[in-house]
Backbone as a printed PyTorch tensor [residue, N CA C, xyz], in Angstrom:
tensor([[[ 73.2310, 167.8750, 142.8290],
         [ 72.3090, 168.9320, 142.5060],
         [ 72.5690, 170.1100, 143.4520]],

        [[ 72.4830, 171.2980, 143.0300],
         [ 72.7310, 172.4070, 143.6970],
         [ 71.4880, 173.2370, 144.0090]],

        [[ 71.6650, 173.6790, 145.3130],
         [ 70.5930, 174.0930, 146.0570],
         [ 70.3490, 175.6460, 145.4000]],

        [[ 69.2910, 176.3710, 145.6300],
         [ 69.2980, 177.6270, 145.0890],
         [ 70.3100, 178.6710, 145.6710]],

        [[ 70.6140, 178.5370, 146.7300],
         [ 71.6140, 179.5470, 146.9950],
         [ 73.2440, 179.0340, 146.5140]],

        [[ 73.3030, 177.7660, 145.9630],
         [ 74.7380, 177.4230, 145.8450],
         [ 74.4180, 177.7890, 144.3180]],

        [[ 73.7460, 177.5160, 143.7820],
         [ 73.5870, 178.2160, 141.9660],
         [ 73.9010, 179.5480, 142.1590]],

        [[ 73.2850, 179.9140, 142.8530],
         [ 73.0090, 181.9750, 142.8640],
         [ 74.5560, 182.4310, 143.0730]],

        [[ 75.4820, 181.5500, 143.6840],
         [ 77.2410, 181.8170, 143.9880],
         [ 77.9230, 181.5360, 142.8600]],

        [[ 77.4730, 180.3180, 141.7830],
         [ 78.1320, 179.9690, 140.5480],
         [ 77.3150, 179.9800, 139.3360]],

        [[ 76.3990, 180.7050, 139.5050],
         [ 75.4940, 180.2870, 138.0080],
         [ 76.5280, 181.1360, 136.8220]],

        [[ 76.9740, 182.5980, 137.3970],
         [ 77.8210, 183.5030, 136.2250],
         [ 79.5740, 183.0450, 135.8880]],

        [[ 79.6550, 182.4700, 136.3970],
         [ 80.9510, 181.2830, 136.3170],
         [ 80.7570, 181.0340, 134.2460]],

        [[ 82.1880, 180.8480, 133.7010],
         [ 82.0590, 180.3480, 132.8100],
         [ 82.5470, 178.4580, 133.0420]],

        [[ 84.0220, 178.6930, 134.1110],
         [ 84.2170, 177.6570, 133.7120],
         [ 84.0120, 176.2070, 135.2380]],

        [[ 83.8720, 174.7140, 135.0640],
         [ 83.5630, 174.2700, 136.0890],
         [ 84.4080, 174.4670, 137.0070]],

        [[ 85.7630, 174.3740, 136.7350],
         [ 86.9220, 174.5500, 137.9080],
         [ 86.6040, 175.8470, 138.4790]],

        [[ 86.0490, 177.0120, 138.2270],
         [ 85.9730, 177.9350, 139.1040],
         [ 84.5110, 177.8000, 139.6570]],

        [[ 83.5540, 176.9150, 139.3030],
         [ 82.4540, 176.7410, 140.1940],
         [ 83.0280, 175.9530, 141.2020]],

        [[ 83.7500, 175.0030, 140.9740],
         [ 84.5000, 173.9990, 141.6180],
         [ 84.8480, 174.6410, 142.9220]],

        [[ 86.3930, 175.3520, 142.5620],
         [ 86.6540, 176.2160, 143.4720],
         [ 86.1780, 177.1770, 144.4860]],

        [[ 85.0310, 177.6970, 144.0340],
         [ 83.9910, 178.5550, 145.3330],
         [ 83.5440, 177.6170, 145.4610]],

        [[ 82.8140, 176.2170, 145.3580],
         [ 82.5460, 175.3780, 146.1980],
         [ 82.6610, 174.9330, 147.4860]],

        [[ 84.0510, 174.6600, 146.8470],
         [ 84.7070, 174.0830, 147.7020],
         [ 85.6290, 174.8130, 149.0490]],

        [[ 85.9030, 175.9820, 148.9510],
         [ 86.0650, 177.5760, 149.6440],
         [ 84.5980, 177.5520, 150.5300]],

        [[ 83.9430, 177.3840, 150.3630],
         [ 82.5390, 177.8100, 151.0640],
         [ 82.3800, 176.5470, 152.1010]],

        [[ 82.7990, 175.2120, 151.4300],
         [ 82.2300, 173.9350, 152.5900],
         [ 83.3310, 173.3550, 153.0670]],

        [[ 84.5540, 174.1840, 152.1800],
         [ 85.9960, 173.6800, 152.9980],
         [ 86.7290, 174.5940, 153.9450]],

        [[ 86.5520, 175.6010, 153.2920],
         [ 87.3490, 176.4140, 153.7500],
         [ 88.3100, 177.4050, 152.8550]],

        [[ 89.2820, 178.1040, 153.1650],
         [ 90.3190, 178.6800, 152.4710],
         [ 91.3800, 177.3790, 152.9850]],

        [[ 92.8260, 177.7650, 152.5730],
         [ 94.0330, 176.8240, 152.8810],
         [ 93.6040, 177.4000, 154.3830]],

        [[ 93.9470, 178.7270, 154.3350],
         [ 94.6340, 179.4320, 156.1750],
         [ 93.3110, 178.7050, 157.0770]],

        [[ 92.3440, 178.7460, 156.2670],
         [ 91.0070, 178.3750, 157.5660],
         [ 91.4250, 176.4970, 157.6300]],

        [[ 91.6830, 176.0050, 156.7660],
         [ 92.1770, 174.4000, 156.6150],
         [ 93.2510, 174.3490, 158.0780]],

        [[ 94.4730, 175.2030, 157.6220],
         [ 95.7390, 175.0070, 158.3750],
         [ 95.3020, 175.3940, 159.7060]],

        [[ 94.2920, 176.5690, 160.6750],
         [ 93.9900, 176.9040, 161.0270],
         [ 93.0940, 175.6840, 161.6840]],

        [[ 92.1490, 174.9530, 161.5350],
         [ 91.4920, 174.0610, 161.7680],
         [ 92.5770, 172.6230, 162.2770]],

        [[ 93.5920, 172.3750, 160.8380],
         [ 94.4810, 171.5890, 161.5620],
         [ 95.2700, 171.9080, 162.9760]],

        [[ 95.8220, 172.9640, 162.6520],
         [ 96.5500, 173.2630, 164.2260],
         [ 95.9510, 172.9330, 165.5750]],

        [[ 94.3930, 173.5510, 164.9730],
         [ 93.6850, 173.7420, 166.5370],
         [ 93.4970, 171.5150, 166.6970]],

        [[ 92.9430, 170.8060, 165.8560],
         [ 93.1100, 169.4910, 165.6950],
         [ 94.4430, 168.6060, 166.4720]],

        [[ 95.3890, 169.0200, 166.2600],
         [ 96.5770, 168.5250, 166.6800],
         [ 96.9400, 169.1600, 168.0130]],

        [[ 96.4530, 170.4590, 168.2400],
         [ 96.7190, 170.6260, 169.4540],
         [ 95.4140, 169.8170, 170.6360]],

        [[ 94.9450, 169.9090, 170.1080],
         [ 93.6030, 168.7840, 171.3450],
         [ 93.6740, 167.4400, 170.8820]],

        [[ 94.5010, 166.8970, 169.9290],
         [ 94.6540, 165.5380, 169.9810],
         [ 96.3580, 165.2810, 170.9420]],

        [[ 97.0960, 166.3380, 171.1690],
         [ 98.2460, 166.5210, 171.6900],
         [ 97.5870, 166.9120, 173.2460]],

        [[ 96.9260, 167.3660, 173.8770],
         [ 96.3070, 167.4920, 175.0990],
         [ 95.2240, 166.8030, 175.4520]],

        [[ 94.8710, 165.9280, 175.2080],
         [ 93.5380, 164.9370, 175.0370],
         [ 93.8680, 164.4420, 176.1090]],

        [[ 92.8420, 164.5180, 177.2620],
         [ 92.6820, 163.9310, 178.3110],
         [ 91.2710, 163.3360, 178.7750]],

        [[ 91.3790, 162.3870, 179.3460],
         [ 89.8520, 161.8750, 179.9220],
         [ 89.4790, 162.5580, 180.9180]],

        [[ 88.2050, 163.0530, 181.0640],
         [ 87.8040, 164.1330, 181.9290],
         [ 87.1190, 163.5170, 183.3310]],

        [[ 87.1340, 163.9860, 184.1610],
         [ 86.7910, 163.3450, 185.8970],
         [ 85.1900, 162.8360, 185.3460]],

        [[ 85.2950, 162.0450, 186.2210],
         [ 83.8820, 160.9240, 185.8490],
         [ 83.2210, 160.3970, 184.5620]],

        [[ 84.3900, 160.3500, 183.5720],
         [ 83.9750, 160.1420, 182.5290],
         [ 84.4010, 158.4070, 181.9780]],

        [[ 83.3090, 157.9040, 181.0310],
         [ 83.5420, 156.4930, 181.2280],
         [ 84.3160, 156.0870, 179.6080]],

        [[ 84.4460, 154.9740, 179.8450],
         [ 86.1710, 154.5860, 178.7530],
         [ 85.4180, 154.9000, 177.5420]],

        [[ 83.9940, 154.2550, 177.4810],
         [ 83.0430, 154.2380, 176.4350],
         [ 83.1630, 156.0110, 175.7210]],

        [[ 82.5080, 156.9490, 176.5400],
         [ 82.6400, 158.3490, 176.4000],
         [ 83.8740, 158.9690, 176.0450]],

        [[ 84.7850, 158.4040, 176.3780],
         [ 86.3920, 158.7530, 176.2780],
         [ 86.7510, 158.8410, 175.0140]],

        [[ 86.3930, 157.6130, 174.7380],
         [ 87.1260, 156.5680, 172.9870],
         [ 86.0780, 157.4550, 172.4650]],

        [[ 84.8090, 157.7180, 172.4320],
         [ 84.0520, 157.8240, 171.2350],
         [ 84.7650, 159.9640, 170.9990]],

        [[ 84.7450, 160.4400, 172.0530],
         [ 85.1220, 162.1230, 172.2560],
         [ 86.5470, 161.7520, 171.5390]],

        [[ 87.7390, 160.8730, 171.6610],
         [ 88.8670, 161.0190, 171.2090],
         [ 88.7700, 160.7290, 169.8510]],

        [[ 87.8310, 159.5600, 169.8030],
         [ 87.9630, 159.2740, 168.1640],
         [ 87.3800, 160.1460, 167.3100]],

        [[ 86.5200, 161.2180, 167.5150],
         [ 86.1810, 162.6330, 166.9850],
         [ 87.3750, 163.2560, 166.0260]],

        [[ 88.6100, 163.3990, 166.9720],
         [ 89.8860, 164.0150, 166.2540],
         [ 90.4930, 163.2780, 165.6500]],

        [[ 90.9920, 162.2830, 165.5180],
         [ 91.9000, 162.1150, 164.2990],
         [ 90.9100, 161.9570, 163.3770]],

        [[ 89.8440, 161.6550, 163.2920],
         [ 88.6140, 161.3920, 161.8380],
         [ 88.9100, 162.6320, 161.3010]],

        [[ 88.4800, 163.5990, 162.0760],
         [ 88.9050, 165.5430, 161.5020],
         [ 90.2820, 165.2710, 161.1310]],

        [[ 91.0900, 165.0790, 162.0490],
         [ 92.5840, 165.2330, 161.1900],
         [ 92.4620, 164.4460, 159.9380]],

        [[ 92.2610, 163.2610, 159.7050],
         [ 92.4620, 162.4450, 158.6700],
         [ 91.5250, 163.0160, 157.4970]],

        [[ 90.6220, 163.8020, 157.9430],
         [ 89.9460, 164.6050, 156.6230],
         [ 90.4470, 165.3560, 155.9510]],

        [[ 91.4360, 166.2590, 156.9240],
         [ 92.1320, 167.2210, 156.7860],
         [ 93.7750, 166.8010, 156.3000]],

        [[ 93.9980, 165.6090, 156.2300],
         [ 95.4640, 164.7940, 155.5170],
         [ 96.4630, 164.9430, 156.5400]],

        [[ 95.8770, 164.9640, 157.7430],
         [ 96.9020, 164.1580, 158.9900],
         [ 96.2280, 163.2620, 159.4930]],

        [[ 97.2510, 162.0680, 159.7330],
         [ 97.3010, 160.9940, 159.9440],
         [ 98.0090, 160.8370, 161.3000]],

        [[ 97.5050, 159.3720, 162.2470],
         [ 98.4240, 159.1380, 163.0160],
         [ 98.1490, 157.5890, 163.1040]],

        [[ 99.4190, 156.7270, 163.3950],
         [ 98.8590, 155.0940, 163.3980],
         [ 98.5380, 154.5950, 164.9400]],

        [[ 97.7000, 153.3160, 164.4520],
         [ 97.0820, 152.8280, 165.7650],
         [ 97.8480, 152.5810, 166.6430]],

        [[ 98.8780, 152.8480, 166.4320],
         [100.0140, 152.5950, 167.8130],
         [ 99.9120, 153.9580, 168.8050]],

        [[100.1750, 155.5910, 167.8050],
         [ 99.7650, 156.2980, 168.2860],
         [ 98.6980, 156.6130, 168.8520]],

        [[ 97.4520, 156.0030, 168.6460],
         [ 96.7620, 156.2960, 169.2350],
         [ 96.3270, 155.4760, 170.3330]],

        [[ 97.1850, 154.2840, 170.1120],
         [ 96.8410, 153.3250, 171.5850],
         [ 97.4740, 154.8090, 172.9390]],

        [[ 98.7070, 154.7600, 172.4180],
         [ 99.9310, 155.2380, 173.1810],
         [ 99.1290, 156.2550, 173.7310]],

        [[ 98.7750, 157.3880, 172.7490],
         [ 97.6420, 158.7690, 173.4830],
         [ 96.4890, 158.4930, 174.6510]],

        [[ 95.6680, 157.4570, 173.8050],
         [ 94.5380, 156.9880, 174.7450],
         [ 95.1250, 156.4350, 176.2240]],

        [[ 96.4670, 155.8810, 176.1000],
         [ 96.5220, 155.5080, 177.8200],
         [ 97.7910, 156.3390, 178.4620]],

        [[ 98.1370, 157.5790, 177.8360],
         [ 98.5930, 158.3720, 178.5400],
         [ 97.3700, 159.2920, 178.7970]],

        [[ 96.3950, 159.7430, 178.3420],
         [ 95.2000, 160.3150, 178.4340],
         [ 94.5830, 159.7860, 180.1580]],

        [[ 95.1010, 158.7540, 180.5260],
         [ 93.8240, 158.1450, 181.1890],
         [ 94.7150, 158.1070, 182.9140]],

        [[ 93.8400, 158.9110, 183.4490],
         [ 94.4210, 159.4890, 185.2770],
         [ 95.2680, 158.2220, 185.9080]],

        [[ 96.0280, 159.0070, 186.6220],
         [ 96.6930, 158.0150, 187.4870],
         [ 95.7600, 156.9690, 188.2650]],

        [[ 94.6520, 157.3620, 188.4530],
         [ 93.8030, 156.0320, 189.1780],
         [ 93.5140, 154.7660, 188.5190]],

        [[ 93.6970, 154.9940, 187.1070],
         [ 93.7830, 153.9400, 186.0750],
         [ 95.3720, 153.0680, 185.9570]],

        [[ 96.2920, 153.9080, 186.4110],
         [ 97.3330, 153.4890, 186.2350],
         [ 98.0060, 151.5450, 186.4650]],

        [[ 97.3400, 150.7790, 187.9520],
         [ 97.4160, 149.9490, 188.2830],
         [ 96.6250, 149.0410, 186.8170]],

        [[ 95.5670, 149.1120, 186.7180],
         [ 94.9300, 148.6190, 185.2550],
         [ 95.6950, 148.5680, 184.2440]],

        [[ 96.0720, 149.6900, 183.6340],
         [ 96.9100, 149.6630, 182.6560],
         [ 97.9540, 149.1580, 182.3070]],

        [[ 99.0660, 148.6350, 183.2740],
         [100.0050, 147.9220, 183.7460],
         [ 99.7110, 146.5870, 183.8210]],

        [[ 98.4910, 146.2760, 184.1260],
         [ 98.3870, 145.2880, 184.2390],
         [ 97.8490, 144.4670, 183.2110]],

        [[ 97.3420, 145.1330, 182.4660],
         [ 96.9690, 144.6020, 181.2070],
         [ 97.7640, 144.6520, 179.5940]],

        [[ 98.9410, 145.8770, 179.5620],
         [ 99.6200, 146.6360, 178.8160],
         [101.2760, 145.6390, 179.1040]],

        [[101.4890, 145.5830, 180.3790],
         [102.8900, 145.1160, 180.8620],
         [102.9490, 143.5930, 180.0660]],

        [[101.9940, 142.5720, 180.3550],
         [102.2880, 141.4100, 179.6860],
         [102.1640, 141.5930, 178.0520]],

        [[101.5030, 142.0310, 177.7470],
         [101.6980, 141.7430, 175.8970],
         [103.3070, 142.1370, 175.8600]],

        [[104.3630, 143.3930, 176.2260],
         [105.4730, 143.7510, 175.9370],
         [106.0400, 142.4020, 176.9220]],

        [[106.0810, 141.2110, 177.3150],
         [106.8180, 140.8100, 177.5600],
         [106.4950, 139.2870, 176.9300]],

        [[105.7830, 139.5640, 175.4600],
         [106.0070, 138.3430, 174.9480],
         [106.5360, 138.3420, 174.2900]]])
């Protein structure tokens, strides 16, 4: 059902594909605002870092924010990638941990 201001944008429309289309322009975007949205997406899933005093819990839930957006937007990345991101993301003070828990699975 369409709200009164989304009628008042398509009521003089003859056909549905062009109600369709400003629809979807209005709650999607244009392509350039799409591609535009992706870029900025991939670039903070490409710089994604865990921030000083921040806990693993807070980390995962702020990282898993971006690829959900990317994957809305029809980029994808697999759970390998994102293991791989999440523990390059995570400070050298973590480093001893990570090794230590990461090193034995690759040596089975």
């Amino acid at each position: 059902m369409l709200t009164k201001e989304e009628y008042t944008k398509v009521h003089n429309f003859r056909s549905a594909e062009q109600m369709w289309d400003t629809l979807a322009i209005t709650y999607e975007g244009s392509l350039e605002v799409k591609h535009n949205k992706l870029s900025l997406l991939v670039h903070n899933y490409e710089l994604f870092e865990m921030e000083e005093n921040e806990s693993i819990q807070t980390m995962f839930g702020r990282f898993q924010t971006i690829p959900n957006e990317l994957s809305f937007l029809g980029k994808t990345y697999d759970n390998f990638d994102h293991i791989d991101k999440l523990l390059r993301s995570l400070p050298k003070k973590w480093k001893p941990q990570v090794t230590a828990d990461v090193l034995p699975l690759g040596c089975t």
